[in-house]
C-alpha positions in Angstrom: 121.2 108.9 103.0 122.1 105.9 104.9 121.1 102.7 104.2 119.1 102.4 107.7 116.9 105.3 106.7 116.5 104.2 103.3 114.9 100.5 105.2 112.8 102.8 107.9 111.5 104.8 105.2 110.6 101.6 103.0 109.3 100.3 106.0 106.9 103.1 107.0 105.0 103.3 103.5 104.8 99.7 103.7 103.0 99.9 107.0 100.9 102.5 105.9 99.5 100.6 103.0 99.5 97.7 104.9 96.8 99.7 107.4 94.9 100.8 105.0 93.9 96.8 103.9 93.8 96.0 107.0 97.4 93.6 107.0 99.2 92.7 109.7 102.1 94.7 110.5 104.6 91.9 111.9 103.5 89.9 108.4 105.1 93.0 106.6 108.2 93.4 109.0 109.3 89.6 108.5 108.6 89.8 104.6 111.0 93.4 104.2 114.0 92.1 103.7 112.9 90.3 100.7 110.1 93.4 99.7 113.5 95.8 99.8 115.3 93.5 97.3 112.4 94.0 95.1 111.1 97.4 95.2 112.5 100.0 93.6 113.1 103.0 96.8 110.9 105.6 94.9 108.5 103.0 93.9 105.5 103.7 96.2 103.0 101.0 97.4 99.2 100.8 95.4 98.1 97.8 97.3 99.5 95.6 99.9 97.3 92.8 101.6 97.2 89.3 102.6 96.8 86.9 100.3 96.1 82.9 100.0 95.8 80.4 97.0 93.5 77.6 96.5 94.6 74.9 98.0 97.9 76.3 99.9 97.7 76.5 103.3 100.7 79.2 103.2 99.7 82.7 103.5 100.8 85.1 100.9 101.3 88.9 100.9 100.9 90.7 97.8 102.7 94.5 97.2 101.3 96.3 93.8 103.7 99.6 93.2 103.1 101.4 89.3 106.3 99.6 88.4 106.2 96.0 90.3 103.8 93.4 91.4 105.9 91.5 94.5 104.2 88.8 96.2 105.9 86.7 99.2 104.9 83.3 101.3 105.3 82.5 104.4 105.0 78.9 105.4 102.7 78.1 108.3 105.2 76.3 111.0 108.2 77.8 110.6 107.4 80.9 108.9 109.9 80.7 106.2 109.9 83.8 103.9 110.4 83.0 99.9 109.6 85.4 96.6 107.1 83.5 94.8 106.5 86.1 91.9 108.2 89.5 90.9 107.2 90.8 88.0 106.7 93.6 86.1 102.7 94.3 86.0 103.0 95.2 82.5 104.1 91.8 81.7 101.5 89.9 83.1 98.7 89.2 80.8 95.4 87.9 81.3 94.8 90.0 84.4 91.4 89.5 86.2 90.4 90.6 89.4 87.0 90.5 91.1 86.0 92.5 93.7 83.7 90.5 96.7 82.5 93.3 99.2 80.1 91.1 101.1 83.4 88.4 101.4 85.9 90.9 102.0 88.2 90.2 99.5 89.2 90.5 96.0 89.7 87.3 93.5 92.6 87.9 91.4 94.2 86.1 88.1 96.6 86.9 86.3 98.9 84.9 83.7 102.6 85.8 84.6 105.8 85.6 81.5 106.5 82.2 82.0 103.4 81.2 81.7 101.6 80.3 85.0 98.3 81.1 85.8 98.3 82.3 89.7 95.1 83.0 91.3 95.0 85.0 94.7 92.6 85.6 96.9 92.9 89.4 98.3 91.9 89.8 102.2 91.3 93.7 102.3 89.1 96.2 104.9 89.2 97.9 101.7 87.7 96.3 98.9 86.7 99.0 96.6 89.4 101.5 97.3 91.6 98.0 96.6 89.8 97.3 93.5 90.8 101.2 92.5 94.4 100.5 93.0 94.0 98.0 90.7 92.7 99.6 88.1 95.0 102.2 88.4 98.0 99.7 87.3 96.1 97.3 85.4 94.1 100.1 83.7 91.2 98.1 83.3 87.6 97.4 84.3 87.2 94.3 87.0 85.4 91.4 85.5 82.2 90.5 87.4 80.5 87.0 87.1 
């Protein structure tokens, strides 16, 4: 298979998971080169959504596959794309997520191998289905307070 179908293919799960949460479809289109570096191609997507941090006014997207958690910025002005985490999900440690219906949204926290806490915030039309996906990779129960 060529390369070029090996992208569109990549590309059309990634849209389709990026539908079901509700993302923005150009959001994922400017983030693929970087998500293609990253993904494995028989990895296929749990969870893709928008994401933001306290305090950062860049917006983040988050891709969850069994075998990778990938999650990307994209600066406000000039839409620069960097990786800010790739990592194995079962290296993170610490992982807590909370699931807000009413808010539309899922808090997430998780402590990644060099030792930084990140905290996301999860936009998703899809919180509980979201919250399943996470629980399918995480394995465990979401923490409520």
């Amino acid at each position: 298979m060529e390369p070029r179908a090996k992208t569109r293919r990549l590309l059309d799960r990634l849209v389709a998971a990026a539908r079901r949460t509700g993302a923005d479809a150009a959001t994922v289109c400017r983030q693929l080169p970087i998500l293609h570096s990253c993904v494995p191609k028989d990895d296929e997507p749990v969870l893709l959504a928008r994401a933001t941090r306290p305090g950062d006014r860049a917006t983040y997207l988050l891709l969850l596959t069994a075998r990778r958690l990938v999650v990307t910025r994209e600066t406000r002005v000039l839409r620069r794309q960097h990786l800010h985490l790739n990592a194995d999900p079962r290296h993170l440690s610490d992982v807590i997520w909370t699931p807000e219906p009413t808010m539309g949204a899922i808090a997430l926290s998780a402590t990644a191998v060099d030792g930084v806490r990140e905290h996301f915030w999860i936009r998703t039309a899809a919180v509980e289905a979201s919250a399943a996906a996470l629980h399918g990779v995480f394995g465990r129960q979401p923490a409520f307070v």
